[in-house]
C-alpha positions as CSV (number, residue, x, y, z in Angstrom):
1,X,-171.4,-33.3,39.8
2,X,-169.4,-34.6,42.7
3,X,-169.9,-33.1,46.0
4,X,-166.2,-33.1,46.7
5,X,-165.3,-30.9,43.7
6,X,-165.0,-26.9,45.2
7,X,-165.3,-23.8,42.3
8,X,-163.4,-20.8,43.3
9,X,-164.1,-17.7,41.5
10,X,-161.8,-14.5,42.0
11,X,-161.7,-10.8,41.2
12,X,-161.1,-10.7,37.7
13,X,-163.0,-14.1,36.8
14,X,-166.6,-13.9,38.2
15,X,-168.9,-13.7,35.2
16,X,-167.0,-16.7,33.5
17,X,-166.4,-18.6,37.4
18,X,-170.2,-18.3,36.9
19,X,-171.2,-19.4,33.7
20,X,-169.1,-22.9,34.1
21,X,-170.5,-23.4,37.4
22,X,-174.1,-23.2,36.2
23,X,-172.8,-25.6,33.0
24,X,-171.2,-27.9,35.6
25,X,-174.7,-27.5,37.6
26,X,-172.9,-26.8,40.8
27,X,-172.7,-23.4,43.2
28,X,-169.2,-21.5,43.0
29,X,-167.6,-21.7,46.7
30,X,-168.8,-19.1,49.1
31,X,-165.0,-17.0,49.3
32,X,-164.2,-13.8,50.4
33,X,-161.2,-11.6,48.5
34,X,-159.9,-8.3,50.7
35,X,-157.9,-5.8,49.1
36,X,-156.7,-4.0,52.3
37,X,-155.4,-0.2,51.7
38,X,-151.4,-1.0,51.5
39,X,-151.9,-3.3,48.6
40,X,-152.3,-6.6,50.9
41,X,-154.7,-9.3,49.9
42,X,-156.7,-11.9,52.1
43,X,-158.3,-14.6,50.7
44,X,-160.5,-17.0,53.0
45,X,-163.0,-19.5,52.0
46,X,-166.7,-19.8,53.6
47,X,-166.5,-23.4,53.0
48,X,-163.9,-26.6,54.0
49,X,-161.7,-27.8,51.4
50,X,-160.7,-30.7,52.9
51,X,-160.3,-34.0,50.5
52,X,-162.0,-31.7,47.7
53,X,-160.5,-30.9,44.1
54,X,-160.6,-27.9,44.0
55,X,-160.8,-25.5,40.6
56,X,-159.2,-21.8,41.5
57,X,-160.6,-19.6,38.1
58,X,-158.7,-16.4,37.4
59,X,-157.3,-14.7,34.6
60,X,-154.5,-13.0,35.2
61,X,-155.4,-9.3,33.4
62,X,-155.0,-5.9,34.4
63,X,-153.8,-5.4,36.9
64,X,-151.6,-8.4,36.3
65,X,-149.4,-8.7,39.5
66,X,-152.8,-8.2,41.3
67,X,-154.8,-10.8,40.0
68,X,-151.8,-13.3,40.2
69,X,-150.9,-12.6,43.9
70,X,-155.1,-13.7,44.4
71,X,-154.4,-16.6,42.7
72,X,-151.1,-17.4,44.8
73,X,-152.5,-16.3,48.1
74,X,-155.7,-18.7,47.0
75,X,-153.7,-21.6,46.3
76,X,-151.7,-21.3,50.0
77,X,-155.1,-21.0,51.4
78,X,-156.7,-24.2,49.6
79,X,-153.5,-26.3,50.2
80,X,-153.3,-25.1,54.2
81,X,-156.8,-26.0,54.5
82,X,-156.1,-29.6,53.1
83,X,-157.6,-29.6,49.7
84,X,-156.9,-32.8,47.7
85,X,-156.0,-31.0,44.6
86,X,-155.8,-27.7,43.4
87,X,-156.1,-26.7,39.8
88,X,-155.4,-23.3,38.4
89,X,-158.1,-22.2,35.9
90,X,-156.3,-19.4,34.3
91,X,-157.9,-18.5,30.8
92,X,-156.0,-15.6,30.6
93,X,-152.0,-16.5,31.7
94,X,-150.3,-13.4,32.0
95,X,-146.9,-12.6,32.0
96,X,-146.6,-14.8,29.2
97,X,-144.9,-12.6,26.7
98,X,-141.7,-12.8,29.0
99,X,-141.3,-16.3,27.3
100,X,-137.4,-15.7,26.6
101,X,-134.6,-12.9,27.0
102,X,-134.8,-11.1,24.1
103,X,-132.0,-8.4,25.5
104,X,-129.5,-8.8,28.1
105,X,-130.5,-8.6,31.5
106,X,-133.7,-9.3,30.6
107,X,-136.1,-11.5,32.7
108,X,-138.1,-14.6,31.8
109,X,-141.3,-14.0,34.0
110,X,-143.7,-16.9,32.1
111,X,-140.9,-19.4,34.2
112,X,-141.1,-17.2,37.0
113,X,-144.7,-17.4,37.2
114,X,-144.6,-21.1,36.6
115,X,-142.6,-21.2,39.6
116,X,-144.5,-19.2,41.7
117,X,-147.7,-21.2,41.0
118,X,-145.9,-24.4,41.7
119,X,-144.3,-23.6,44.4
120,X,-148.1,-22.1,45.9
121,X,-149.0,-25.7,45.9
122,X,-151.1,-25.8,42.5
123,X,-151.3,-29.4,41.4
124,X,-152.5,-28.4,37.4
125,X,-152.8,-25.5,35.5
126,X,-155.4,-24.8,32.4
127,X,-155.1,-21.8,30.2
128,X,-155.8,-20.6,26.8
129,X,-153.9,-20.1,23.6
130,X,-150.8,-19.6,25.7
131,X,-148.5,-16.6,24.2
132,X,-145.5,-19.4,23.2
133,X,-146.9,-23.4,23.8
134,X,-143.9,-23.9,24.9
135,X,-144.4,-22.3,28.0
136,X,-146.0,-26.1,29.2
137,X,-142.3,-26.6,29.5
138,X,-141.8,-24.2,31.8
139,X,-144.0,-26.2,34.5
140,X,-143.3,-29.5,36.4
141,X,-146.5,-30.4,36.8
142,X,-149.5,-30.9,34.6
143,X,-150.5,-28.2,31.8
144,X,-153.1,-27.9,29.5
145,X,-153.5,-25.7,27.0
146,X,-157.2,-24.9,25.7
147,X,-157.0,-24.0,21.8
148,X,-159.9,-20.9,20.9
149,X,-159.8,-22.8,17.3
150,X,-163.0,-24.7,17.8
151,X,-164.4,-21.8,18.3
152,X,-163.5,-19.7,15.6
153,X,-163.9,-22.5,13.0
154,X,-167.8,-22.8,13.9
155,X,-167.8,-19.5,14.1
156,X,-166.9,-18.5,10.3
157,X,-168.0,-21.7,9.0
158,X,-171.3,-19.9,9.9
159,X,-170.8,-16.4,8.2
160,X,-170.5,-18.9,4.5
161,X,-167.2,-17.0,3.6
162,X,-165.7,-17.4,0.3
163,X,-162.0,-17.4,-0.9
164,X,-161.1,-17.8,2.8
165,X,-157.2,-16.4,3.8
166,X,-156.0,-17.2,7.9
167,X,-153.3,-14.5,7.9
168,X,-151.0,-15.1,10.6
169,X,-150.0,-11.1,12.3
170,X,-146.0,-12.6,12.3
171,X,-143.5,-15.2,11.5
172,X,-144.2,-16.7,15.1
173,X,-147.6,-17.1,15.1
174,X,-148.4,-19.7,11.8
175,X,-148.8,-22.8,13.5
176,X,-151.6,-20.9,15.0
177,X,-152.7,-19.4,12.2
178,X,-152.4,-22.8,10.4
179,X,-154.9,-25.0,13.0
180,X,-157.7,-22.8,11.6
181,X,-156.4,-22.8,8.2
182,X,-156.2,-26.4,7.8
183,X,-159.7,-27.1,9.4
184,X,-161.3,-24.1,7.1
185,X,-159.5,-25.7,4.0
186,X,-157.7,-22.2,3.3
187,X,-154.2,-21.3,2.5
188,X,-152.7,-19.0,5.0
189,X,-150.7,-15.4,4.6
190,X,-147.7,-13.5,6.5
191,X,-147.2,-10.4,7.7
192,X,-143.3,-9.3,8.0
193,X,-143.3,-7.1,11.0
194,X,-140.9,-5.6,12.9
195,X,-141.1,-4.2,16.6
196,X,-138.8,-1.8,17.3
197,X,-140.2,-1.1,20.5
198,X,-142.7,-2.6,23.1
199,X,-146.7,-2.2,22.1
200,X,-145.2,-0.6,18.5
201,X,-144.7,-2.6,15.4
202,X,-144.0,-1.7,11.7
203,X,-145.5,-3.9,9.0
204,X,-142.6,-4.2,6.1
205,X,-144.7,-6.2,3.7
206,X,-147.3,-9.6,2.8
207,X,-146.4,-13.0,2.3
208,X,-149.2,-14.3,0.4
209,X,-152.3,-13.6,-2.2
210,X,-155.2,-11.3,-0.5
211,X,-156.3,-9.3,-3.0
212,X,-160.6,-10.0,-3.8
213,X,-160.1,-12.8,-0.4
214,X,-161.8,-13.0,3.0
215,X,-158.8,-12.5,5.3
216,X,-158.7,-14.0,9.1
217,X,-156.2,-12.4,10.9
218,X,-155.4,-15.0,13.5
219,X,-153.6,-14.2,17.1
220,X,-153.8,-14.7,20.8
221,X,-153.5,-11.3,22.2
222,X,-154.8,-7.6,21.3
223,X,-153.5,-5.1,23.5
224,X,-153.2,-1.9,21.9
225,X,-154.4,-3.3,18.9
226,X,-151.3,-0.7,16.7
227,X,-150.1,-4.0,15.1
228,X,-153.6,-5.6,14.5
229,X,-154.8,-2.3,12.9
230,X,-151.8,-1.8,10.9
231,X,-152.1,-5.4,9.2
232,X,-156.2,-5.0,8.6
233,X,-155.4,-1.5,6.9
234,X,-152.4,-3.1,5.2
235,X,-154.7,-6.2,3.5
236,X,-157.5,-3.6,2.8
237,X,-154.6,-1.3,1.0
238,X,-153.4,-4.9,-1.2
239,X,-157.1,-5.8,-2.0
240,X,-158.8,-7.8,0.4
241,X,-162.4,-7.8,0.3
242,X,-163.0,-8.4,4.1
243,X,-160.9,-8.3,7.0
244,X,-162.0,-10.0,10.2
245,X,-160.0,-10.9,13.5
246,X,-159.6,-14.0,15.4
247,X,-158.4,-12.8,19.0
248,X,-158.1,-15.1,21.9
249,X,-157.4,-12.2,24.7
250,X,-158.6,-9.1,24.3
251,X,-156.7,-6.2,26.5
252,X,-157.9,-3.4,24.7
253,X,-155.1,-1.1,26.4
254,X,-154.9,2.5,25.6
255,X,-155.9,3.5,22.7
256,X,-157.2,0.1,21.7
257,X,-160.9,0.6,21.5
258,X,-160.3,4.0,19.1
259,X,-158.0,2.4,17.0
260,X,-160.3,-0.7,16.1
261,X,-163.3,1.3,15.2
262,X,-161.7,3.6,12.7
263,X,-159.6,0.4,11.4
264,X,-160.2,-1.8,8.4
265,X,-161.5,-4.5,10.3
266,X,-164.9,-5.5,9.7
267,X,-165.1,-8.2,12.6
268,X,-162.7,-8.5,15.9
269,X,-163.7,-11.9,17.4
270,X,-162.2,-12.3,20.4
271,X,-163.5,-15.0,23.8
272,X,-164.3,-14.2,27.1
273,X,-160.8,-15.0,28.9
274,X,-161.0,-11.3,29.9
275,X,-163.7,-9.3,30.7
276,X,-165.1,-7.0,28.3
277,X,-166.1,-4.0,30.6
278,X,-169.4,-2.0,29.2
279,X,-167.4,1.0,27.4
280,X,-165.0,-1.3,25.2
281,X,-168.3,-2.8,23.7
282,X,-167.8,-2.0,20.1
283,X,-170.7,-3.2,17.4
284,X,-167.0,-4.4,15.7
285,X,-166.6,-6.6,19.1
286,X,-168.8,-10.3,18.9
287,X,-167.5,-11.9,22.3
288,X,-167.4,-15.9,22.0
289,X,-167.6,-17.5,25.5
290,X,-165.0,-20.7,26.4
291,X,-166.9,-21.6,29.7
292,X,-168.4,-24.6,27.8
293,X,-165.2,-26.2,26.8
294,X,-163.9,-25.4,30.4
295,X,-167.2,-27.0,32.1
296,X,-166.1,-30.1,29.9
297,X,-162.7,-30.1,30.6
298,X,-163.1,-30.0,34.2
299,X,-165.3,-33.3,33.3
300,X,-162.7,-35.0,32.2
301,X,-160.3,-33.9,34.9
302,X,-162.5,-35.4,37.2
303,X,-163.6,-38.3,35.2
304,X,-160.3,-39.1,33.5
305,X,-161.9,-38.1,29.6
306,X,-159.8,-37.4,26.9
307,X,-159.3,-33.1,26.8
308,X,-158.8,-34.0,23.1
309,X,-161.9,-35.6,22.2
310,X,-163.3,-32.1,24.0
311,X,-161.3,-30.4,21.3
312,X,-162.8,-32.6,18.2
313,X,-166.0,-32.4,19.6
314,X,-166.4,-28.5,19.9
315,X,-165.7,-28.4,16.0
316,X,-169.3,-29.9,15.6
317,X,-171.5,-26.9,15.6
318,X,-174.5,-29.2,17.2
319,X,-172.2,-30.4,20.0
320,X,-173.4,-29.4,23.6
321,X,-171.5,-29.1,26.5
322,X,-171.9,-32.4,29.5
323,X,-173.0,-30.7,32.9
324,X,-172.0,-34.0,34.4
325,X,-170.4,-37.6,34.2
326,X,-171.1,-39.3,31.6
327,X,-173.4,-42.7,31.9
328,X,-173.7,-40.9,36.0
């Protein structure tokens, strides 16, 4: 890889900063993060930016305002310190749930964070099975959205499952639901929810035949993991012969951990866009890791390579990540 290109790995991004740096076959930038006792944060660089492109990784997880202040504070460093480019790496983009007022008075933080980012002096931001995809709107500058899908596909291609079912956990999340569906050949099922209240939800019925199937229960977050629970129990109660999970962002708040092991799901599959601390390690818990299909989208960043071909490619199980340019 180019010399001029600069990995930055914060606080709540180190093992994964890692793993793409060693794909990319480069060193993560020498950087220093300070937490000083009021809450302030310090972020300084060991190295010069100056007329590099620089790659800031961080997922925004708990705690949430935290990790994005790094990431803000980073940014103002890189660009005072005449960087070339800055790109947010941000598997995990929080705040994202804010995508709308759903009450009055309400905010919409996923455009405030947006805003903040821009206005830090990021140049492009890359995340991960974004909460809404319209969220990309939300930006004036360059977003791309990395889709777990690959992923999963090669995933339970692999276990041979038969009378496959992608279930989608609400009305709002089938076109999610259906990108796996339509590469697995399976139809796809609804759950009618309602949430009455934040982190609660009540399941009112099924849209869709599960009895004797393999159900996927596709979605991009677990916090709590009440809803997810309550639909793996609910497909087990109507007949389903297996019940695994497809999770792109595993919080695992609360009660989270508890719930999933004495739940009907047989699998939770989530990636590695947050860390998955040593006591949350359930035998229920296989952890699929995205840092190759970041390494290669940094590639063609850099290279100008089309982030969709990345995409296609990932869904061939025998496909191996490019630690540099190609024909280089």
């Amino acid at each position: 890889m180019d010399n001029q290109i600069k990995i930055i790995s914060l606080t709540a991004s180190v093992e994964f900063a890692q793993k793409v740096a060693n794909i990319l076959g480069i060193e993560v930038t020498p950087s220093n993060v300070v937490h000083f006792a009021d809450g302030e944060i310090m972020f300084e660089g060991k190295e010069s930016f100056r007329g590099c492109n620089v790659y800031i990784i961080q997922s925004t997880c708990a705690p949430a305002a935290e990790h994005l202040m790094e990431v803000l504070i980073a940014i103002d460093a890189c660009k005072r310190g005449s960087a070339k480019s800055i790109t947010c790496i941000m598997p995990y983009f929080g705040f994202a749930r804010q995508d709308r007022k759903a009450k009055p008075r309400q905010p919409i933080t996923a455009k405030l964070v947006a805003d903040l980012l821009t206005t830090a002096g990021a140049n492009r931001v890359v995340c991960t099975d974004l909460h809404a995809s319209q969220i990309q709107g939300f930006f004036n500058i360059p977003v791309d959205e990395v889709v777990s899908t690959p992923l999963y596909y090669r995933y339970f291609t692999n276990m041979h499952l038969k009378d496959v079912v992608c279930v989608s956990p609400d009305h709002g999340g089938v076109v999610r639901t259906s990108r796996l569906a339509e590469k697995m050949g399976a139809p796809i099922a609804i759950i009618d929810k309602r949430r009455p209240r934040p982190n609660e939800a009540e399941i009112i019925g099924i849209v869709g035949d599960v009895k004797d199937k393999d159900c996927i229960i596709v979605d991009d977050i677990v916090d709590t993991a009440g809803t997810l629970c309550l639909a793996a129990n609910k497909l087990k109660e109507l007949g389903a012969r297996h019940v695994y999970a497809a999770i792109s962002h595993a919080i695992l708040s609360g009660p989270a951990c508890e719930r999933i092991q004495n739940s009907g799901i047989d699998k939770l599959v989530i990636t590695d866009t947050i860390p998955l601390p040593e006591n949350k390690r359930l035998d229920k818990i296989e952890v699929l890791s995205l840092a190759p299909m970041y390494a290669d989208i940094i590639n063609c960043i850099e290279y100008g390579g089309s982030l969709g071909k990345v995409f296609q490619d990932f869904f061939d199980e025998h496909y191996a990540p490019r630690g540099k340019k190609k024909n280089a």
